[in-house]
C-alpha positions as CSV (number, residue, x, y, z in Angstrom):
1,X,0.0,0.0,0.0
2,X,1.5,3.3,-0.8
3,X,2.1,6.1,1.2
4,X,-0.6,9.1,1.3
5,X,0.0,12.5,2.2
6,X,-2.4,15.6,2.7
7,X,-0.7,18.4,2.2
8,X,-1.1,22.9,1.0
9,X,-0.1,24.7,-1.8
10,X,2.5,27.3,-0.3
11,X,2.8,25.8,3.5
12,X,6.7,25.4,3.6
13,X,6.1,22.4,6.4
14,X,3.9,20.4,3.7
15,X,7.0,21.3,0.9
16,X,9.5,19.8,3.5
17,X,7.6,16.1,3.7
18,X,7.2,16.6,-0.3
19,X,11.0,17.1,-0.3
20,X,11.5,14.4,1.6
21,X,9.3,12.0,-0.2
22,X,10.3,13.0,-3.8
23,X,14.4,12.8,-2.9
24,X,14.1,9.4,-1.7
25,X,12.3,8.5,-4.2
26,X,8.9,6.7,-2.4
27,X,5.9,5.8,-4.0
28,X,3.4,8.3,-2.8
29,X,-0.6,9.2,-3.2
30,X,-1.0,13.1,-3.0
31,X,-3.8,14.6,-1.4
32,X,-3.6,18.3,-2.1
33,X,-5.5,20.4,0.4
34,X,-7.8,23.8,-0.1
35,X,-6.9,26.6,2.9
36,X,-9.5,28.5,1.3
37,X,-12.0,25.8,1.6
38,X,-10.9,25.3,5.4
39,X,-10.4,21.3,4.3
40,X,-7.4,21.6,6.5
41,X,-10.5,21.6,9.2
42,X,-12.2,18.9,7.7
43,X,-13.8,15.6,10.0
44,X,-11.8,13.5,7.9
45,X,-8.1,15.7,8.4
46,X,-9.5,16.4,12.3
47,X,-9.6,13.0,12.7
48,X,-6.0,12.3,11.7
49,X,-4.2,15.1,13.2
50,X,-6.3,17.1,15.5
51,X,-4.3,19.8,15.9
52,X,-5.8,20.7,11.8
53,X,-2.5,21.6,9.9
54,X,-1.3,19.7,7.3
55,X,1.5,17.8,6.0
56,X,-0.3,14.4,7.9
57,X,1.4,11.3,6.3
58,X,-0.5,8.5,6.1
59,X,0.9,4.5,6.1
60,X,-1.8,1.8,6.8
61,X,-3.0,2.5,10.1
62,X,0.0,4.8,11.3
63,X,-0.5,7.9,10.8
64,X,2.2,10.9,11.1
65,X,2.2,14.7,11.4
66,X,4.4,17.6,11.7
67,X,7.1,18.0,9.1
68,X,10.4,16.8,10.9
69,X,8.6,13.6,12.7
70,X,7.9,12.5,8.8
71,X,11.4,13.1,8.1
72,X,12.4,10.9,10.8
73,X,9.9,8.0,10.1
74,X,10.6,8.3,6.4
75,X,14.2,8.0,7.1
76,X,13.5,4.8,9.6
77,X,11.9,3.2,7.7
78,X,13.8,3.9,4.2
79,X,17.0,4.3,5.3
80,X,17.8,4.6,1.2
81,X,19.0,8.3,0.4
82,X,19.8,9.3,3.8
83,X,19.0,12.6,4.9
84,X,20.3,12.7,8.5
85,X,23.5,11.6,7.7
86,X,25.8,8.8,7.3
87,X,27.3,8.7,11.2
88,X,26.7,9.7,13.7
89,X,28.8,13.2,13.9
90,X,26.6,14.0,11.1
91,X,23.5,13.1,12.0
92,X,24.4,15.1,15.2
93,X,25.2,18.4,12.7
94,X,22.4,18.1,11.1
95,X,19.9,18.1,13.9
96,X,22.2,20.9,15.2
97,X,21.7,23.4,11.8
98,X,17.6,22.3,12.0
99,X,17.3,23.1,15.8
100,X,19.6,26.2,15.0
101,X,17.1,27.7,12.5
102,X,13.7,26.8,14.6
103,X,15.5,28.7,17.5
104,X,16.7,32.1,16.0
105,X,15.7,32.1,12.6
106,X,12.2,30.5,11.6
107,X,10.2,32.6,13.8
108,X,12.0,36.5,12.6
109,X,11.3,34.9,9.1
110,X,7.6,34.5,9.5
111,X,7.6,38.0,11.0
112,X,8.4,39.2,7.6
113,X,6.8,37.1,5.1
114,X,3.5,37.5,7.5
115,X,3.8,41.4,7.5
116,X,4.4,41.9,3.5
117,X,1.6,39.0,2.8
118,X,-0.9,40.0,5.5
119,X,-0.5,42.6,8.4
120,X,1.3,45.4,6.2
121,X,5.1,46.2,6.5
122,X,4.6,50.1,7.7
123,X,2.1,49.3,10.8
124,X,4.7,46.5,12.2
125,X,7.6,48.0,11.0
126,X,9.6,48.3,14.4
127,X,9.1,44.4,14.1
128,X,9.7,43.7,10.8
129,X,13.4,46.1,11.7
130,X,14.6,43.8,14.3
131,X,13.4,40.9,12.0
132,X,15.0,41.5,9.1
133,X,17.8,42.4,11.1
134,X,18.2,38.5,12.6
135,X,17.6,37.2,9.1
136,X,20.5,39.1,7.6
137,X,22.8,38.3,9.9
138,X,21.8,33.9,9.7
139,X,21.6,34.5,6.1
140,X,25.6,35.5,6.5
141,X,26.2,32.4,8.4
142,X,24.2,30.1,6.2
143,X,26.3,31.9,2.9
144,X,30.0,31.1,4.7
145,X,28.7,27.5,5.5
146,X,27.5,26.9,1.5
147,X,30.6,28.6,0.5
148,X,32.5,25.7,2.1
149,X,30.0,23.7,1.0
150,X,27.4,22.5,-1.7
151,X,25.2,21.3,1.1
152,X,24.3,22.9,4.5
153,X,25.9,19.7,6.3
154,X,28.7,17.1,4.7
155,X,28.2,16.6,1.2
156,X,24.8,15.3,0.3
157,X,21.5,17.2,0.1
158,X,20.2,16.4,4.2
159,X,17.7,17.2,6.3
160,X,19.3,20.6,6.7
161,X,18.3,21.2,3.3
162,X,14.6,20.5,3.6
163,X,14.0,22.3,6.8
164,X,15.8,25.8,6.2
165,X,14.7,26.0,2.1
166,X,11.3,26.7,1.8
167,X,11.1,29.3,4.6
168,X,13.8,30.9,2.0
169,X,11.9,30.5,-1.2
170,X,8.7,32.0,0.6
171,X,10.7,34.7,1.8
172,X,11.6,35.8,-1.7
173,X,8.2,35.2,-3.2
174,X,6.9,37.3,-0.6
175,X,10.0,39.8,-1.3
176,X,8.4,40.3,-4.7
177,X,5.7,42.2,-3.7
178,X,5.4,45.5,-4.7
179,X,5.0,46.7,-1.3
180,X,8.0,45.2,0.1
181,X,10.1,47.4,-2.4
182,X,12.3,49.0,0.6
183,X,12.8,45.4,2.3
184,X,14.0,44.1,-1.0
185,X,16.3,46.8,-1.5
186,X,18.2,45.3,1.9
187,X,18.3,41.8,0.8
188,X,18.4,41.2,-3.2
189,X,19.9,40.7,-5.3
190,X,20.5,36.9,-3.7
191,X,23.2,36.5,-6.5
192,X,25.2,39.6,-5.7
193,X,24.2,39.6,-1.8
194,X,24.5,35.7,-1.1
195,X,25.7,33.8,-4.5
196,X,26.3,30.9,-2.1
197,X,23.0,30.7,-1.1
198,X,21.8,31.6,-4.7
199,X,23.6,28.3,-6.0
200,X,22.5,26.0,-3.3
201,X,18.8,27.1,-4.4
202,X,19.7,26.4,-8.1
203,X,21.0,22.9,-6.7
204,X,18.1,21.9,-4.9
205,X,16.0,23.4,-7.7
206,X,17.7,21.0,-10.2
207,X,17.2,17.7,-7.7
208,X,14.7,15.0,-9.8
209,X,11.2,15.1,-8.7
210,X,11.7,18.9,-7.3
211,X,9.1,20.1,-10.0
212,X,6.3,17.8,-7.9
213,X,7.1,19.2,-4.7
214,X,6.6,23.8,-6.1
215,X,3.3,25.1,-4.3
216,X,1.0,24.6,-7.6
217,X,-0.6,27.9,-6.9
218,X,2.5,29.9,-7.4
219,X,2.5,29.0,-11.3
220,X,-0.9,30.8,-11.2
């Protein structure tokens, strides 16, 4: 029986388990679910993860929610195409950079994205200051380490890699907006700003089965 995910257009947790999924290559059934039909909300989601946010993985009768604890049981149980390492120092890197961003980055990124897609930049910008602030400076340590590097940790795409990337690619999508000209300004061009960054996004970018995993409604 394959694998069966529900999962949102745009939600950067649902694009990690997609990530996941489509770089170690499993046979999956995709469920694609409506926020603006609240089906996130629905009896049948409800009854699977209670909490109502998606990705929810689905395998026989185990079921599996929030984006890292898929990770993990995808990596259990197909240890193929590791993505927390290959020994132990690595695995213990790994879970270092993921617990690194959570702690001081994810949060300040959200801040922004969340103000130039919904709140409006001018009545939280004392926020969105210190925010962008604390993303510049992680975005200087993420750029030494993939200057070093092709990957965020040792020298295969990793856990790492799914957990900080889509918060990036929403960031810039979010960037492009006309009223977060000023913001922009501070942070693009990636290429002349952070090239190392702007590579490892190419990379990932070129990964087979990446094309599956880009939130549908952006190509509207």
């Amino acid at each position: 029986m394959a694998l069966e995910l529900w999962w949102g257009s745009g939600s950067p947790y649902s694009w990690r388990a997609l990530l996941g999924l489509e770089y170690k290559q499993i046979p999956y059934v995709s469920h694609l679910v409506s926020f603006a039909k609240q089906e996130h909300k629905s009896p049948e989601l409800l009854a699977m993860n209670p909490r109502g946010r998606v990705p929810v993985l689905k395998d026989g009768d185990y079921v599996c929610f929030e984006s890292l604890a898929i990770l993990t049981y995808l990596e259990r149980k197909y240890p193929e195409r590791p993505l927390f390492g290959r020994d132990p120092a690595e695995a213990g890197t790994i879970m270092r950079v993921i617990a690194e961003y959570q702690a001081y980055v994810e949060d300040q990124l959200m801040r922004i994205i969340s103000a130039i897609l919904f709140q409006g930049v001018e009545e939280r910008i004392e926020e969105v200051e210190r925010a962008v602030r604390v993303v510049e400076s992680e975005a200087r340590t993420i750029e030494g380490r993939l200057a070093k590097s092709e990957w965020l940790v040792g020298e295969a795409f990793s856990a790492a890699d799914i957990a900080v990337f889509p918060g990036i690619q929403i960031l810039l999508r979010a960037l492009a907006r006309r009223e977060a000209a000023e913001l922009r300004n501070r942070l693009l061009p990636l290429e002349t700003n952070y090239p190392a960054i702007a590579a490892w996004i190419r990379r990932i970018e070129a990964l087979p089965g990446y094309e599956r995993t880009y939130p549908p409604h952006w190509r509207e």
